[in-house]
C-alpha positions as CSV (number, residue, x, y, z in Angstrom):
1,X,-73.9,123.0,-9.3
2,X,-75.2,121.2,-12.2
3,X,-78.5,122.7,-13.8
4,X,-81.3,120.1,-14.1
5,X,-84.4,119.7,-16.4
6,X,-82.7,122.5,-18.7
7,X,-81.6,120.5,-21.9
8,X,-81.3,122.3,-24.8
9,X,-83.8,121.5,-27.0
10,X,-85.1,124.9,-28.2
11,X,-88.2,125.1,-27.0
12,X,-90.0,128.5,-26.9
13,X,-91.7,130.3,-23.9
14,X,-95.1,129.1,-24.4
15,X,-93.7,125.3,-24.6
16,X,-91.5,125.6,-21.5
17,X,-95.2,126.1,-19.8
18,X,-96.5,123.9,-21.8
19,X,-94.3,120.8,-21.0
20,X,-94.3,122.2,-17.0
21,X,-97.6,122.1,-16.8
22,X,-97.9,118.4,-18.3
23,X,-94.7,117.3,-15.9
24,X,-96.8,118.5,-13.1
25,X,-100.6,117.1,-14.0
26,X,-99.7,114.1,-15.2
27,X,-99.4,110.8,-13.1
28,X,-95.7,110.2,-13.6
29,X,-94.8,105.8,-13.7
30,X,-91.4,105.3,-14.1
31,X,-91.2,101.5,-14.0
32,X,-88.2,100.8,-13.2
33,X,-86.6,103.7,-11.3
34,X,-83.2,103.0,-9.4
35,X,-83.7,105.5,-6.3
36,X,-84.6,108.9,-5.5
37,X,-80.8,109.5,-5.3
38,X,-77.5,112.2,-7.2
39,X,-74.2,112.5,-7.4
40,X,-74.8,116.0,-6.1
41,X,-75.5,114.2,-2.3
42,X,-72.0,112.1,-1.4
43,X,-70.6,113.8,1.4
44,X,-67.4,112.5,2.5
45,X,-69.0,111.7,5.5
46,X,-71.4,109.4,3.5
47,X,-68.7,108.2,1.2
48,X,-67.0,106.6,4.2
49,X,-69.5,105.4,5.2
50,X,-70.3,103.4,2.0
51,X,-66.6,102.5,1.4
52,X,-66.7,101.2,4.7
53,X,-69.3,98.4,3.8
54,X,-68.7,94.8,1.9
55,X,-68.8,96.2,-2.0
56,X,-70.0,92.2,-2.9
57,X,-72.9,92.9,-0.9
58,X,-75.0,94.3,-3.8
59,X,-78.0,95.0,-1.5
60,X,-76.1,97.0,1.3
61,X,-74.9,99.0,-1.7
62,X,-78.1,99.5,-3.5
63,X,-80.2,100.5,-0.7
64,X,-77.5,102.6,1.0
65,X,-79.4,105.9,0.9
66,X,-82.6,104.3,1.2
67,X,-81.4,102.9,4.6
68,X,-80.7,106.4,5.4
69,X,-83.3,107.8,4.7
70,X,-85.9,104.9,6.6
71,X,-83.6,105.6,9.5
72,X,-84.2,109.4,8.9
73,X,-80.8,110.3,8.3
74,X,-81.3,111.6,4.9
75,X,-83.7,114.0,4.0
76,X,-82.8,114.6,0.9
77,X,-84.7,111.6,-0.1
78,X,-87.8,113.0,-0.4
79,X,-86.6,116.3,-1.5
80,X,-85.0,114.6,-5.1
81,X,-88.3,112.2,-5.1
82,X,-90.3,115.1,-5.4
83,X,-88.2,117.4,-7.4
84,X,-88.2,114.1,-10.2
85,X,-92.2,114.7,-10.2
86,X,-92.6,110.6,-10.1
87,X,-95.8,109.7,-8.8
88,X,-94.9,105.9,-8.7
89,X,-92.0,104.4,-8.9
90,X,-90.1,100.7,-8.0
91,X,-86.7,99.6,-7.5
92,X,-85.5,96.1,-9.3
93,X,-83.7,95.4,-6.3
94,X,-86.0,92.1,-5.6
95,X,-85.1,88.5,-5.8
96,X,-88.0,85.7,-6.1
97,X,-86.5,82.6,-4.9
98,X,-88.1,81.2,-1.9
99,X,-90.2,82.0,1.4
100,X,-87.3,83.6,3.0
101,X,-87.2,85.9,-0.1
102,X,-90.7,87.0,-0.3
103,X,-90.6,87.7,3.6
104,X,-87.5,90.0,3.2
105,X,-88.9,92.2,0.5
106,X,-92.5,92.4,2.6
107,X,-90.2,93.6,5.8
108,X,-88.4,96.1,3.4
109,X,-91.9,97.5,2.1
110,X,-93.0,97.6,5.9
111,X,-90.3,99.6,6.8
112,X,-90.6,102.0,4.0
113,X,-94.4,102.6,4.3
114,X,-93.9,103.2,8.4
115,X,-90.8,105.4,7.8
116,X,-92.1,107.3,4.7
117,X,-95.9,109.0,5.6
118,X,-96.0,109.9,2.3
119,X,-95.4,106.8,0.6
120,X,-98.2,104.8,-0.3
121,X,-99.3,101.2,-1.0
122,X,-99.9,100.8,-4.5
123,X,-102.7,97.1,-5.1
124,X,-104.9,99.2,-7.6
125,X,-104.5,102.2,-10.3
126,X,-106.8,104.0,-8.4
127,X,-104.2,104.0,-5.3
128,X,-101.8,105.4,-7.7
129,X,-103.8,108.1,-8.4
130,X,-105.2,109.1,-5.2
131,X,-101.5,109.5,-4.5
132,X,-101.1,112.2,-7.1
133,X,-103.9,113.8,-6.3
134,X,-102.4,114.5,-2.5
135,X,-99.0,114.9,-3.7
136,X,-97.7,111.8,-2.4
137,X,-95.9,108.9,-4.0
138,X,-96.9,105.4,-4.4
139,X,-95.0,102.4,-4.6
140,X,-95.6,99.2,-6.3
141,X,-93.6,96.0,-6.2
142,X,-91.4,94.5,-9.4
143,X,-89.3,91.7,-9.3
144,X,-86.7,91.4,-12.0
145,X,-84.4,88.4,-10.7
146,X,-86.9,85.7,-10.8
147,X,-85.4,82.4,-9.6
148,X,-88.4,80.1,-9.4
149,X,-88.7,76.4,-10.3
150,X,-90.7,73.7,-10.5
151,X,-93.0,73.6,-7.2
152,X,-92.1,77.3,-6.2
153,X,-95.4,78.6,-8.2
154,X,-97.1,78.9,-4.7
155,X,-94.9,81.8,-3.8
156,X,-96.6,84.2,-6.6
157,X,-99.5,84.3,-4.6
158,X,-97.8,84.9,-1.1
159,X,-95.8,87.4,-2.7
160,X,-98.6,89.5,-4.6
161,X,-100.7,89.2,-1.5
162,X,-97.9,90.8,0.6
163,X,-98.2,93.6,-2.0
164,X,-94.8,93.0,-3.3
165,X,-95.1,91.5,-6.2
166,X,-97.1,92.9,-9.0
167,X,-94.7,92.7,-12.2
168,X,-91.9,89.7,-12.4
169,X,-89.4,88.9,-15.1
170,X,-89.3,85.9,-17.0
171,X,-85.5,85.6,-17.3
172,X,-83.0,87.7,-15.9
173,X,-80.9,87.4,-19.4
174,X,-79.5,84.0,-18.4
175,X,-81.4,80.6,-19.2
176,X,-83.4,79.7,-16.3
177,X,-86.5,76.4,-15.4
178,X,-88.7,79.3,-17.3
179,X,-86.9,79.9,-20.6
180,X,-84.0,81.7,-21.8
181,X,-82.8,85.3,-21.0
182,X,-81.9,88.1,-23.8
183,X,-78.3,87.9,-23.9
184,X,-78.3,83.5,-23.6
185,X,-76.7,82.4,-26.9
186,X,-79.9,79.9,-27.7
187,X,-83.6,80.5,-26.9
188,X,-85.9,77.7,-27.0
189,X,-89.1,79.8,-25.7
190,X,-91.3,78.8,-22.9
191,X,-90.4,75.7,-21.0
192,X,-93.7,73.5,-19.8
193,X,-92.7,74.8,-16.6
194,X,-92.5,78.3,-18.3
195,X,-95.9,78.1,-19.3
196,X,-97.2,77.1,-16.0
197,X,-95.9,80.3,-14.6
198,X,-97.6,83.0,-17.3
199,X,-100.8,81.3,-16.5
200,X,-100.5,81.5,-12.8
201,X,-99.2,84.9,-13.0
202,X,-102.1,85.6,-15.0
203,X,-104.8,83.9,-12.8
204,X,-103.3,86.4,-9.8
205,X,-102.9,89.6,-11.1
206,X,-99.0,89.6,-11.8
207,X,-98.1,91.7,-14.9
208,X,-95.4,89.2,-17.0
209,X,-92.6,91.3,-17.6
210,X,-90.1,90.5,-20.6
211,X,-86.9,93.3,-19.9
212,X,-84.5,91.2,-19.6
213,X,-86.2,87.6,-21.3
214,X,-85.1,86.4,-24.9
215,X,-86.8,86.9,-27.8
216,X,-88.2,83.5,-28.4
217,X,-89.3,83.8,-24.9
218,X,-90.7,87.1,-25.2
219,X,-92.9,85.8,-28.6
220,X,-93.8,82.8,-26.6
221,X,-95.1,84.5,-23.3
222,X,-97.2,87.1,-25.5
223,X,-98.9,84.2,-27.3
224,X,-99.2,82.6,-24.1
225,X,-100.6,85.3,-21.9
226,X,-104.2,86.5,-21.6
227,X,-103.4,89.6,-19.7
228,X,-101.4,92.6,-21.3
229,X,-97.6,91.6,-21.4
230,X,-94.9,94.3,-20.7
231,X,-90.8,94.8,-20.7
232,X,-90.8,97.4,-18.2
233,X,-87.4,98.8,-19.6
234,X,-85.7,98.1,-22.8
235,X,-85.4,99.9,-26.3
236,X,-85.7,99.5,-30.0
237,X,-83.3,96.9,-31.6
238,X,-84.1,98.6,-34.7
239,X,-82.5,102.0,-33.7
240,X,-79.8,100.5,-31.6
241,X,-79.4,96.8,-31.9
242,X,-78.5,95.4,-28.7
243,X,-79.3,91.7,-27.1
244,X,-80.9,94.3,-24.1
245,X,-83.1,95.6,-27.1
246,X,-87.0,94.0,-28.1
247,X,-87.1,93.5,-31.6
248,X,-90.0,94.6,-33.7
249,X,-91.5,91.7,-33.9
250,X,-91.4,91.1,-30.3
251,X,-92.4,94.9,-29.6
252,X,-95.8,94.0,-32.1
253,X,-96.5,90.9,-30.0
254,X,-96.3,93.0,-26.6
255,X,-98.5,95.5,-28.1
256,X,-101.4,93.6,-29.3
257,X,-101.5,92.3,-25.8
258,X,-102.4,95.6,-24.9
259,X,-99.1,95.8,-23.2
260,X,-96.7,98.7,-23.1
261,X,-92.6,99.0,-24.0
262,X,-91.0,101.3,-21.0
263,X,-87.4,103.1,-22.2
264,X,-84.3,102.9,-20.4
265,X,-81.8,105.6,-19.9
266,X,-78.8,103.5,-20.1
267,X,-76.4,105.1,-22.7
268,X,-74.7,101.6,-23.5
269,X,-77.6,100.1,-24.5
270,X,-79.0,103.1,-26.5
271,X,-75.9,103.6,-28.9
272,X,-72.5,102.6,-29.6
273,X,-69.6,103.2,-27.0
274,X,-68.3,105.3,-29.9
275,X,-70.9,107.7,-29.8
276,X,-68.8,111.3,-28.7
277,X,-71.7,112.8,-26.3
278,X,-75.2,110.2,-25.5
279,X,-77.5,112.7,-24.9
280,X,-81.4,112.6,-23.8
281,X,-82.3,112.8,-27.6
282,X,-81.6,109.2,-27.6
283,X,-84.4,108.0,-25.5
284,X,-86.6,110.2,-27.7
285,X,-85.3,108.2,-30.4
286,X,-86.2,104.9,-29.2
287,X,-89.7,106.3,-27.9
288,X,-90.6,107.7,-31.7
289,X,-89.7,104.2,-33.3
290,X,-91.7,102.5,-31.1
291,X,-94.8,104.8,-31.6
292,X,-94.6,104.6,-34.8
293,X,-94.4,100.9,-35.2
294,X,-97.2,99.9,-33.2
295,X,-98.8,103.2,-31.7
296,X,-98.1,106.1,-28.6
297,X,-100.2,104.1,-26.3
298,X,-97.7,101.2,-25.7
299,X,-94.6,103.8,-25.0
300,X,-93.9,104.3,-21.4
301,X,-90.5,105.3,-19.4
302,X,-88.7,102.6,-17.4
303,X,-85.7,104.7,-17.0
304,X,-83.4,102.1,-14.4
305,X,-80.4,104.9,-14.7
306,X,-78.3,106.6,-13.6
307,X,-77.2,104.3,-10.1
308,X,-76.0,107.7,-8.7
309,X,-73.6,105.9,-6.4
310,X,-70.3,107.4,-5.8
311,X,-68.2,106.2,-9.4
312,X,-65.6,104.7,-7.9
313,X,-67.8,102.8,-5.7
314,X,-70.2,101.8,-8.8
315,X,-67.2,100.5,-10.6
316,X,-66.6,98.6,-7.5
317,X,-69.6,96.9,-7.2
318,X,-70.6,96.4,-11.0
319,X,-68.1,96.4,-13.3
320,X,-66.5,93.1,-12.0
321,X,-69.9,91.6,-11.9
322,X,-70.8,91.9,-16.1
323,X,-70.5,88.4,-16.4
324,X,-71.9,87.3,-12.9
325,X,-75.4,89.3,-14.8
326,X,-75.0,87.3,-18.2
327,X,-73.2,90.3,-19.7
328,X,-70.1,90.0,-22.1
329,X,-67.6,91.8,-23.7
330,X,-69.3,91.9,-27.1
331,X,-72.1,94.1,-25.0
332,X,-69.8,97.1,-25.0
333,X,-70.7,98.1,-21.3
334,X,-67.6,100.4,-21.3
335,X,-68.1,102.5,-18.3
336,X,-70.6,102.0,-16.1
337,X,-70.8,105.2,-14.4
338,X,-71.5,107.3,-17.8
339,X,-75.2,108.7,-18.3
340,X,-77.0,110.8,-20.1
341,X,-76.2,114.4,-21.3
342,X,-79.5,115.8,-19.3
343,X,-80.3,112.4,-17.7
344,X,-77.8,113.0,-15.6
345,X,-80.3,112.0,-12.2
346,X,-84.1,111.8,-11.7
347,X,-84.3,116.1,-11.0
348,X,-83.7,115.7,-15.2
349,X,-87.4,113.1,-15.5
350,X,-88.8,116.6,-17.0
351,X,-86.4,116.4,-19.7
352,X,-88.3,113.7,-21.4
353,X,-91.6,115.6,-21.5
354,X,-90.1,118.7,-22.4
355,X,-88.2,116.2,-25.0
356,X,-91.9,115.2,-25.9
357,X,-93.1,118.6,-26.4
358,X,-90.3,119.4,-28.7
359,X,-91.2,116.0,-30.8
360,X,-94.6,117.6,-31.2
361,X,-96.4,114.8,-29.6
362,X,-100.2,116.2,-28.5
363,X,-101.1,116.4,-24.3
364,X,-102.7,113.1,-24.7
365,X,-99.7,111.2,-26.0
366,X,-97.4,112.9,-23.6
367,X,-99.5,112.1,-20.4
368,X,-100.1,108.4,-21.9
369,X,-96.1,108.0,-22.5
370,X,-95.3,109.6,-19.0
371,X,-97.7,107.3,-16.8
372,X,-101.3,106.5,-18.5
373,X,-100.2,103.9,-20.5
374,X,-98.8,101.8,-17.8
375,X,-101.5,102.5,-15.3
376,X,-104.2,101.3,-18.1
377,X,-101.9,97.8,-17.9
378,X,-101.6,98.1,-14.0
379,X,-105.8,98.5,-13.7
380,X,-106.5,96.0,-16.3
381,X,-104.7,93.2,-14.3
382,X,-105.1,94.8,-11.0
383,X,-107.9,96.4,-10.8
């Protein structure tokens, strides 16, 4: 069985206790987090059952276990949720489009918050934090496909007030009525349309997300916005560069918004393909650069890795679709079931604080990075 939370990084007795105690105190926001889910779980009985579904059907797929465990068939999905120490935590499985869209995430959150007694509705930061305090979870609703156009502005509002939608992606990284998305070979910024929508996401209480939005984009939305602007996971072009990656000028503009820079834990987008062994150290890397370039209290953790689904059925589903999601070949996505030496699933989340603690960062920069960064975004536009 594979040992979790145990990296090597050579920390002493005292710090072990240290970064445990932090891991457990702390409100824990990973902002984009792909499921509560291992490749320790995949019984052959649940393999079948997965093979046995439509692999184009990337929502069957990606809510598989989730299914399972709202039909309470799968236990386990508490059990890995609270061995990862997340207090709140989304999926990026949403798609704005139109009513039909909005009404089918709302029926989804239903379902969860009926099935799941300890799951909780997250509209404020103080509903996030009354679910750490009871040792629950909260959950809080992102949107990173965001196919709006002209005349669909109308469905911000139904969406937030349905409590799912509280963050939304310009531009999943293809050109769309918005502006242009990170891997789009020209960005002309904000469309008039474009700027319409940061203002109306503003004037509801949507955080503007930039992940996956270009960079002229990214510079025009922070110039645009009067609310803290975030890319809820990303990394730091200038230790990796990668089209996925916020350059520092965009990563100074999202700043002085007051916004914060979450960190993904996708080994492709982190270092070259060439790179022997990825490890863990590599989100530490990206994490240090941006702290140093614009400060600790605009770091957060927006892992959206590993899948966890069984390889063969991850390969399946997404490594036919790269350029279906605006990827190409110059991207090096090589293998899209590799993670993390000790990312490896969300049991390893207290490998980043122990990684913290062996950085040297202080309690107060750890607990910011790990969750009070974010949740001074999510109260500043939410209440």
């Amino acid at each position: 069985m594979h040992s979790y939370g145990t990296f090597a990084f050579g920390l002493t007795g005292d710090q072990e206790a240290r970064a445990a105690r932090l891991h457990r105190d702390s409100v824990i926001c990973d902002l984009l987090f792909q499921g509560p889910c291992s490749p320790d779980v995949w019984t052959g009985e649940l393999i079948a059952e997965i093979d046995a579904l439509d692999s184009d059907d990337l929502y069957a797929v990606a809510f598989f276990l989730k299914e399972r465990a709202i039909a309470g068939t799968f236990p386990e999905y508490k059990e890995l949720f609270d061995a990862s120490g997340v207090t709140t935590a989304v999926t990026g499985g949403y798609v704005l489009k139109d009513k039909a869209s909005v009404l089918d995430a709302a029926h989804l959150l239903a379902r969860e918050l009926e099935a799941f007694p300890w799951l909780r509705r997250a509209r404020t930061a103080a509903d996030i934090r009354a679910a750490h305090a009871a040792g629950e979870q909260a959950v809080w609703g992102l949107v990173q496909t965001n196919l709006l156009g002209p005349g669909d502005l109308d469905l911000i509002d139904a969406a937030h007030a349905l409590g799912v939608l509280h963050t939304l992606d310009c531009a999943y990284n293809v050109m769309n009525f918005i502006g242009a998305g990170c891997t789009e070979r020209y960005d002309p910024g904000l469309s008039h349309f474009g700027l319409q929508f940061v203002r109306r996401c503003n004037d509801v209480g949507v955080i503007v997300d930039t992940a996956h939005t270009g960079r002229r984009t990214t510079l025009d939305v922070c110039g645009t916005s009067t609310a803290p602007v975030i890319a809820t996971h990303t990394s730091a072009a200038a230790v990796y560069p990668h089209d996925r990656a916020k350059s520092d000028d965009e990563i100074r503009a999202i700043a002085a918004t007051g916004g914060v820079i979450g960190v993904y834990a996708v080994p492709f987008f982190l270092a070259s393909p060439d790179a022997a062994n990825p490890t863990i150290e590599l989100v530490l890397d990206h994490m240090d650069h941006i702290s140093a370039l614009v400060g600790w209290e605009h770091v957060a953790i927006g892992t959206d890795w590993p899948l966890a689904l069984p390889y063969h059925v991850q390969e399946a589903t997404f490594a036919n679709k790269l350029e279906e999601f605006g990827f190409r070949p110059e991207h090096d996505i090589d293998n899209v079931t590799r993670t993390l030496d000790g990312f490896r699933d969300y049991r390893d989340m207290i490998n980043i604080t122990r990684g913290l603690v062996a950085r040297n960062y202080t309690d107060e920069q750890i607990r910011g990075i790990l969750g009070e960064n974010f949740l001074r975004v999510f109260e500043a536009v939410n209440g």
